[in-house]
PATIKE-512503 format. One record per atom (N, C-alpha, C): x, y, z; residue number from 1. Coordinates in nm, 4 decimals, always signed. Example, Ala and Ser with C-alpha at 12.3 -4.5 7.8 and 13.67 -1.06 7.14 Angstrom:
<recs>
+----------+----------+----------+-----+
!       c1 !       c2 !       c3 !  nr !
+----------+----------+----------+-----+
!  +1.3190 !  -0.5690 !  +0.7800 !   1 !
!  +1.2300 !  -0.4500 !  +0.7800 !   1 !
!  +1.3200 !  -0.3300 !  +0.7800 !   1 !
!  +1.2850 !  -0.2250 !  +0.7080 !   2 !
!  +1.3670 !  -0.1060 !  +0.7140 !   2 !
!  +1.2900 !  +0.0030 !  +0.7870 !   2 !
+----------+----------+----------+-----+
</recs>
This chain:
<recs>
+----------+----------+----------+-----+
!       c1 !       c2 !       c3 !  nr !
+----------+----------+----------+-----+
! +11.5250 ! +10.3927 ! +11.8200 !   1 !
! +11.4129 ! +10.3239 ! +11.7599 !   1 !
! +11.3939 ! +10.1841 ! +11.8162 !   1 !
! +11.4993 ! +10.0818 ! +11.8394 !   2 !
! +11.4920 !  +9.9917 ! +11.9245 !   2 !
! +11.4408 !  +9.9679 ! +12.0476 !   2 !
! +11.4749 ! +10.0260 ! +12.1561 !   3 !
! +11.4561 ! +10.0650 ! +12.2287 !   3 !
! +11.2486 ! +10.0383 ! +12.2969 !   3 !
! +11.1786 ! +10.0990 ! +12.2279 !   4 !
! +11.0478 ! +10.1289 ! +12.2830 !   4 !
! +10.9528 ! +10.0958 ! +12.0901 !   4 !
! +10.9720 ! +10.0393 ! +11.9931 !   5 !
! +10.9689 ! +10.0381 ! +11.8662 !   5 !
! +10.8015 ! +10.0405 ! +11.8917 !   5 !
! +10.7604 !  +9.9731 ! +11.9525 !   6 !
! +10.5995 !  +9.9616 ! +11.9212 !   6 !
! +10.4784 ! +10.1369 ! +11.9505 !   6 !
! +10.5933 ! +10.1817 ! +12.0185 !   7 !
! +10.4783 ! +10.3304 ! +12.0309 !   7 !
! +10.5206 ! +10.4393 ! +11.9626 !   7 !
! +10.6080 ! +10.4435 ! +11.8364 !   8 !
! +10.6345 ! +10.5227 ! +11.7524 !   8 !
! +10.5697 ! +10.5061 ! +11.6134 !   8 !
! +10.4904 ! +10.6365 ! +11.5918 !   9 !
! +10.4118 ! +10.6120 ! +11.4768 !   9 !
! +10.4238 ! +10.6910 ! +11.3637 !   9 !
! +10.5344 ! +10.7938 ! +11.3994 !  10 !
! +10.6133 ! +10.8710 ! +11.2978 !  10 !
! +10.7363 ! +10.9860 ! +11.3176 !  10 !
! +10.8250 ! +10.9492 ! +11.2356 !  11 !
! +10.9559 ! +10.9716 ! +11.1958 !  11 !
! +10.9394 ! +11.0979 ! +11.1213 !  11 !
! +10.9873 ! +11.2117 ! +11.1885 !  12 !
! +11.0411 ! +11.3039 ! +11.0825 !  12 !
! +11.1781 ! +11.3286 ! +11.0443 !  12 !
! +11.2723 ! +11.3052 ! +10.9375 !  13 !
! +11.4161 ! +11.3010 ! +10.9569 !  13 !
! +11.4635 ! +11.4253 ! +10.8388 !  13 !
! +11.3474 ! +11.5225 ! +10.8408 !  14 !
! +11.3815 ! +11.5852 ! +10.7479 !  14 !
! +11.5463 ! +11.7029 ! +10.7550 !  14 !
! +11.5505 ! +11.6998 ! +10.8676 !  15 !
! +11.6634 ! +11.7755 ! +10.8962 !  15 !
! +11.8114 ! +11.6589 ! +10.9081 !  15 !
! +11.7780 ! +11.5746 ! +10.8389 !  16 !
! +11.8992 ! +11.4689 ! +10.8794 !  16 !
! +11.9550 ! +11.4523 ! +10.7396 !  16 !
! +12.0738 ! +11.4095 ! +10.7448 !  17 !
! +12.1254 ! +11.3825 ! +10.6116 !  17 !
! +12.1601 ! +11.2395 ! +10.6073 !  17 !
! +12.0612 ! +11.1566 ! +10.5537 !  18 !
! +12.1194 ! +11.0080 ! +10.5181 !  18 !
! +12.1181 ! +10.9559 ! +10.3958 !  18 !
! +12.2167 ! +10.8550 ! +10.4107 !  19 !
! +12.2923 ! +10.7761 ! +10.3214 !  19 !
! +12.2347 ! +10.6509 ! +10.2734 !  19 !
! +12.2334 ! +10.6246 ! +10.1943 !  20 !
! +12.2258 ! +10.4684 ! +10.1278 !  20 !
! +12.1672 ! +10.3767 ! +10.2198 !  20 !
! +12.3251 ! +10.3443 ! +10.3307 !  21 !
! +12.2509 ! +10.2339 ! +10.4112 !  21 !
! +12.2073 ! +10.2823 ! +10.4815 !  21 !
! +12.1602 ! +10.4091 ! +10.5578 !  22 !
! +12.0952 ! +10.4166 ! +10.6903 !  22 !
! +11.9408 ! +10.4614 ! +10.6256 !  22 !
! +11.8974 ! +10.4597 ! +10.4956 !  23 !
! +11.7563 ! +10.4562 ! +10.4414 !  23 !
! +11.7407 ! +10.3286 ! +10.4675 !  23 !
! +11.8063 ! +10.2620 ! +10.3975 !  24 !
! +11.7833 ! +10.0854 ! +10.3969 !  24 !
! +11.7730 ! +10.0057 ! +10.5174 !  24 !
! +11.8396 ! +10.0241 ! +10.6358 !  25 !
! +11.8238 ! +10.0284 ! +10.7460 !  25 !
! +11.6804 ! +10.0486 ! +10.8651 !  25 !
! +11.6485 ! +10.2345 ! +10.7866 !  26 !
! +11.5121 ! +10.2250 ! +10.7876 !  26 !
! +11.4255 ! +10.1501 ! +10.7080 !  26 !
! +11.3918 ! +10.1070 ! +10.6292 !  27 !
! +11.3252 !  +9.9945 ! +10.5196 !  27 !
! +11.3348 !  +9.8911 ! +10.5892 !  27 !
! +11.4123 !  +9.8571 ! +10.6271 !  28 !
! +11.3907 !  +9.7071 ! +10.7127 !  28 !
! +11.2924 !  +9.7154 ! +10.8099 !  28 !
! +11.3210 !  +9.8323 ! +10.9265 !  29 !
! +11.2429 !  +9.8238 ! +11.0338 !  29 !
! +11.1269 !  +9.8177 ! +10.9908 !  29 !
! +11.0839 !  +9.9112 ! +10.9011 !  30 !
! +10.9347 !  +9.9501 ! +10.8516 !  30 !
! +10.8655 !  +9.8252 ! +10.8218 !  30 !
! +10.9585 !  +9.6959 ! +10.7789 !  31 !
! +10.8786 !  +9.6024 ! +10.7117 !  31 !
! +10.8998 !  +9.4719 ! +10.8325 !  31 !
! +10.9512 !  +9.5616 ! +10.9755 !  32 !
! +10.9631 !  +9.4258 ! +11.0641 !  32 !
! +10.7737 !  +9.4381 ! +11.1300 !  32 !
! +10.7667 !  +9.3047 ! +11.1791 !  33 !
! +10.5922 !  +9.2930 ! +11.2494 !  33 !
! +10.6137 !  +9.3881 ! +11.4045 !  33 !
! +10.7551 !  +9.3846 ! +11.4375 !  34 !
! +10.7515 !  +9.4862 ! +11.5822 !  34 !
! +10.7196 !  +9.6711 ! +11.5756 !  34 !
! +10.7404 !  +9.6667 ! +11.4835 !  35 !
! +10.7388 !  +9.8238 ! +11.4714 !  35 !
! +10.6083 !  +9.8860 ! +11.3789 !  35 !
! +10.5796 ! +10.0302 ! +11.4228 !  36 !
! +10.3731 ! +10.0564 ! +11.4080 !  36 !
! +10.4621 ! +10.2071 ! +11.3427 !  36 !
! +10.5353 ! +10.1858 ! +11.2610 !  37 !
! +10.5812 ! +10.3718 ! +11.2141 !  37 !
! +10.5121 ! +10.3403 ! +11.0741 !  37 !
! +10.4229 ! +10.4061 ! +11.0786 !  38 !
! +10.3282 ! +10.4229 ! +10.9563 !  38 !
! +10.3581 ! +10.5821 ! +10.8714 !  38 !
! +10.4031 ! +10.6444 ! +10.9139 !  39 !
! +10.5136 ! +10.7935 ! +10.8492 !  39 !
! +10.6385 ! +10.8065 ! +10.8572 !  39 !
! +10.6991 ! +10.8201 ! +10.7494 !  40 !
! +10.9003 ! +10.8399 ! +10.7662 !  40 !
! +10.8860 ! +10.9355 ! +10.6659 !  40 !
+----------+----------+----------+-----+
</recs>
């Protein structure tokens, strides 16, 4: 996600199993001004 953040516009993680902090983790990015992921 780092990497290239501005041309990703949606996340499917439905096959993933996460935890606490790696939601919260996502929540951050979502609310940084670099990143355009408007679906998780």
């Amino acid at each position: 996600l780092k990497s290239n953040p501005s041309h990703l516009t949606e996340l499917d993680l439905s096959g993933n199993s996460l935890n606490v902090p790696d939601v919260k983790h996502l929540l951050d990015l979502l609310e940084s001004p670099d990143y355009n992921l408007q679906t998780l």
